[in-house]
C-alpha positions in Angstrom: -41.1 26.5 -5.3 -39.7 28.3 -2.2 -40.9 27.3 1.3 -42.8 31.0 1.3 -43.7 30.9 -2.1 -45.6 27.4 -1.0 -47.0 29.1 1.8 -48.5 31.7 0.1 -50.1 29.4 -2.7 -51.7 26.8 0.7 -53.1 29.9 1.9 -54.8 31.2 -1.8 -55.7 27.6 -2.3 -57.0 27.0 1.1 -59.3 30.5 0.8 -60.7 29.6 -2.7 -61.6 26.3 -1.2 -63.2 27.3 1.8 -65.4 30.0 -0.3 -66.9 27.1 -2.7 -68.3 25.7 0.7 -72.0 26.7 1.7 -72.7 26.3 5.1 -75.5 24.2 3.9 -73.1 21.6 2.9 -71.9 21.5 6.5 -75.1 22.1 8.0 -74.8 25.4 9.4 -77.4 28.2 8.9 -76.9 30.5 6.5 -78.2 33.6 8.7 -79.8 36.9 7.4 -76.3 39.1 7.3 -73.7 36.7 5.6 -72.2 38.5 2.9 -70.6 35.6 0.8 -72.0 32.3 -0.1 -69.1 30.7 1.3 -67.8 29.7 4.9 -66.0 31.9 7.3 -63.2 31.4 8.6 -64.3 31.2 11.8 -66.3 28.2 10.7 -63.4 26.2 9.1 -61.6 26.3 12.1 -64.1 25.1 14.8 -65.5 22.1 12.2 -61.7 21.0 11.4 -61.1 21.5 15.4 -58.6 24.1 15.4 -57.5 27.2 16.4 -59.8 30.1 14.5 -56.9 32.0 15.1 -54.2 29.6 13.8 -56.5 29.1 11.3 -56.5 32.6 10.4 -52.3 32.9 10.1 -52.5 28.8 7.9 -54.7 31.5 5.4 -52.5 34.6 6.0 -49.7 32.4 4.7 -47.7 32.7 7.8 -44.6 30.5 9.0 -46.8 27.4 10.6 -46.7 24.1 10.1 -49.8 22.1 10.2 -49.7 18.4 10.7 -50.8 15.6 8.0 -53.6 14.9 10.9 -54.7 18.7 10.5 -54.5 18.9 6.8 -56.7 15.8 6.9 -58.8 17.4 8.6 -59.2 20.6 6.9 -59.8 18.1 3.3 -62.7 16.5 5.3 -64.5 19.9 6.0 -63.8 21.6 2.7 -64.6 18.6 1.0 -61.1 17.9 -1.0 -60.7 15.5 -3.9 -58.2 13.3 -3.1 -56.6 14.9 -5.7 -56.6 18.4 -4.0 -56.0 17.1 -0.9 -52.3 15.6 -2.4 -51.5 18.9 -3.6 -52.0 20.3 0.5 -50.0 17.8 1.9 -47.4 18.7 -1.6 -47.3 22.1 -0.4 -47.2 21.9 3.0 -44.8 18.9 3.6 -43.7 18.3 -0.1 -44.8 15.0 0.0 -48.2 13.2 0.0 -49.4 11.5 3.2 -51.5 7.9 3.0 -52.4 8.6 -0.5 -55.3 7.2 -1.6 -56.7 5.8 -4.6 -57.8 8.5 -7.7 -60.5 6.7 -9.4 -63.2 4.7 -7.2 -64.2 2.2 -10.7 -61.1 0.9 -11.1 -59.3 0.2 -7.5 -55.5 0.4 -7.3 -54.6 -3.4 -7.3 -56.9 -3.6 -10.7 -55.0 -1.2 -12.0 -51.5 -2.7 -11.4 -53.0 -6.0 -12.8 -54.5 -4.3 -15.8 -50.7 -2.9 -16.8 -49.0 -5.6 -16.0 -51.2 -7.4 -18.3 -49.9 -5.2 -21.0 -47.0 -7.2 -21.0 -47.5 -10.7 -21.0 -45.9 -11.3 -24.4 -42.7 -9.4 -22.9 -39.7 -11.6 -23.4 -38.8 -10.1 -20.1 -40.4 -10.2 -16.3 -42.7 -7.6 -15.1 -44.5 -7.9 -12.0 -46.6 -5.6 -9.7 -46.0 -5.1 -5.8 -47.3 -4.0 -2.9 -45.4 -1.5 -0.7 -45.0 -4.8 1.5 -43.8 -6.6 -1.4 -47.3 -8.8 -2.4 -46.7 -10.2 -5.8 -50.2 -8.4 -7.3 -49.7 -9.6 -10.6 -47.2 -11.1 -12.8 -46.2 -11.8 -16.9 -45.4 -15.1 -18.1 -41.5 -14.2 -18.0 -41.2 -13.7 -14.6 -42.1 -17.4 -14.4 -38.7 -18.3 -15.9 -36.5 -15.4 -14.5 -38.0 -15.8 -11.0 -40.4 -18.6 -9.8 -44.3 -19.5 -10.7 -45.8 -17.8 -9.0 -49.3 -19.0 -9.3 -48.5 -22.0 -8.0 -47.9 -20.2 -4.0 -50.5 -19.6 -2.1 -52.0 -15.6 -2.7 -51.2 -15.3 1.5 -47.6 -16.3 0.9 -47.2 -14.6 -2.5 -44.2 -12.4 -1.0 -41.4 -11.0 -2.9 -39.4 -11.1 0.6 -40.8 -14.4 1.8 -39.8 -15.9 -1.9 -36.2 -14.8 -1.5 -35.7 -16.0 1.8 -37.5 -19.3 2.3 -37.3 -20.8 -1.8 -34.4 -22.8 -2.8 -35.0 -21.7 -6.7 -33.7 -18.0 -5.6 -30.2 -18.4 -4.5 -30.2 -20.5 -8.0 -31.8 -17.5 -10.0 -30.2 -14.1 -8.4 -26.9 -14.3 -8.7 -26.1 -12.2 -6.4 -29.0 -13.3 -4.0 -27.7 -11.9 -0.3 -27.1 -7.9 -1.5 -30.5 -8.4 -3.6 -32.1 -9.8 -0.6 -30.5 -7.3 1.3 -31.7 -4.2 -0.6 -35.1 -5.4 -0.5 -35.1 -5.3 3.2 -33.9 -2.3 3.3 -36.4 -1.0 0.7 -38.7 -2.6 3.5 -37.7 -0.3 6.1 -38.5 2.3 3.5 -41.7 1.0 3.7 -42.0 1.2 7.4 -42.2 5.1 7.4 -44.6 5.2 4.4 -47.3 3.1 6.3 -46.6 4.8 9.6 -50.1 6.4 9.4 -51.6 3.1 8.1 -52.3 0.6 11.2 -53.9 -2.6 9.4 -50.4 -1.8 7.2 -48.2 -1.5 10.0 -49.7 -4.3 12.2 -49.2 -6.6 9.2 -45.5 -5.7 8.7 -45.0 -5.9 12.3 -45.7 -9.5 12.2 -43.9 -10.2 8.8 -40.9 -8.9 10.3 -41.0 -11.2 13.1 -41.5 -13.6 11.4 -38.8 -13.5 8.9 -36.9 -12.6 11.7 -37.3 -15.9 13.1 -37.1 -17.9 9.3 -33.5 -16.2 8.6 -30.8 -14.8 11.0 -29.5 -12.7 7.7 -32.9 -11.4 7.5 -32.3 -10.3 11.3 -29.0 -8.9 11.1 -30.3 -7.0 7.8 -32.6 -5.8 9.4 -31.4 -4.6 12.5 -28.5 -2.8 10.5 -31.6 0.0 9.6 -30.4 0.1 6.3 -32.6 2.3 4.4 -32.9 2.6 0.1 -35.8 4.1 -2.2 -37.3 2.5 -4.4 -35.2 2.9 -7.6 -33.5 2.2 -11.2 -31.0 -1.0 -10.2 -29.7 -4.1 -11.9 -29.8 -7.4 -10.9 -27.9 -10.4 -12.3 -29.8 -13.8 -12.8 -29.3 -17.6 -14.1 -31.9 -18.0 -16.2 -32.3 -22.3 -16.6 -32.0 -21.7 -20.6 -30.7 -18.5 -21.5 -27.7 -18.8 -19.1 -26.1 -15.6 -17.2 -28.0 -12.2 -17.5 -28.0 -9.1 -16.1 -31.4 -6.9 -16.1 -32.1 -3.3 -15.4 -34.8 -3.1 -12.8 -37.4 -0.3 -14.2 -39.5 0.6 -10.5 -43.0 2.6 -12.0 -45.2 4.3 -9.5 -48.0 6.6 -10.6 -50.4 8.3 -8.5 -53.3 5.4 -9.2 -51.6 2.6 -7.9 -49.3 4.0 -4.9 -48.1 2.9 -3.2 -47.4 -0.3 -4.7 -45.3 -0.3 -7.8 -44.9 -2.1 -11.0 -41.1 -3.3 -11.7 -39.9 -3.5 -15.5 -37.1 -5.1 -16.4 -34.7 -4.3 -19.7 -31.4 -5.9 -20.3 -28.3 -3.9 -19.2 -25.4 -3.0 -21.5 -23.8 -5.7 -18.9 -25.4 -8.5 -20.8 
């Protein structure tokens, strides 16, 4: 889809939108000599705090550019589904901003545990992770590939933390400083997504300063601003009985869960 061609479909989507919203539902009066059921535009634009005439050329499909904060905004009058208010930001920006969990019975972290769980008879690790790399949940392999992790405290439970304060991973990863390192800068990754999150950002803030202060590569990592997706990589380990093995790391996000991710691992043609 073309920048225009997105345009266009915002401003059809953002019209059909505001015409399903009474002014009831907003608390307006409807007034003797309204001709549709719906709101004007005139109406959008003062309850979202904006322009009615900017408002007017966002529905024309003219060349603007409305902020995350205004799309917000105009989800919070219209009364989006989070699901609806994904596909504004998609067309607007291309990307979703802060998403937010899809289904209020089962809460994102349940989710990761619940398909994680699918896998505890896996002969091979799979573990769930926050976007600040929290060990949510983890199979029974993972335990033998990587450390038991049951047996840290849930406030420490840090894929990051685990690499650079536990004796056992320089013994299991190989090649533990460029793992370490692409974590870190998978962190600073992570630093962009939660811009718009302060409890998020407050609590990396201090995790980095801390780590900072634990390792001086962790420091010099991150100071290099080093930046990687989150993506399809191998990674070599010892494993204490099946000797040397190298694993394809399989990174799963869906929609639910995000942004935390569940990681897969399969063994690599290197093996």
């Amino acid at each position: 889809m073309t920048q225009e061609s997105s345009r266009r479909e915002l401003a059809r989507f953002l019209r059909s939108r505001r015409e399903r919203v009474t002014p009831a539902d907003v608390g307006l009066p409807a007034g003797p000599r309204r001709r549709s059921s719906g709101l004007r535009r005139e109406e959008v634009a003062v309850l979202a705090g904006l322009s009615p005439t900017w408002y007017t050329y966002l529905e024309q499909g003219r060349d603007i550019h409305p902020s995350a904060e205004v799309l917000d905004s105009l989800a919070r009058v219209l009364g989006l589904t989070e699901d609806e208010r994904r596909y504004m930001h998609l067309l607007a920006h291309g990307q979703v901003s802060k998403p937010r969990p899809l289904a209020d019975e089962v809460s994102a972290e349940e989710t990761v545990r619940r398909l994680v769980a699918l896998s505890e008879d896996s002969p091979y690790p799979v573990y769930g992770m926050s976007v600040l790399a929290d060990i949510i949940a983890w199979n029974k392999a993972t335990t033998s590939y990587y450390a038991d992790f049951g047996g840290i405290p849930p406030e420490r439970r840090n894929m990051v933390r685990w690499m650079l304060e536990a004796p056992e991973a320089k013994q299991r990863l190989t090649d533990w400083a460029e793992d370490t390192r692409d974590i870190v800068a998978r962190w600073r990754s992570a630093n962009a997504i939660l811009e718009h999150a302060p409890e998020h950002t407050e609590r990396l803030r201090r995790l980095v300063a801390e780590f900072t202060a634990l390792s001086p590569a962790f420091a010099r990592w991150w100071d290099e601003h080093d930046v990687r997706e989150r993506r399809t990589r191998t990674r070599r380990f010892r494993h204490p009985e099946l000797g040397d093995l190298t694993m394809r790391l399989i990174v799963v996000q869906a929609a639910d869960f995000a942004p935390s991710v569940v990681v897969f691992h399969a063994p690599s043609q290197e093996s």
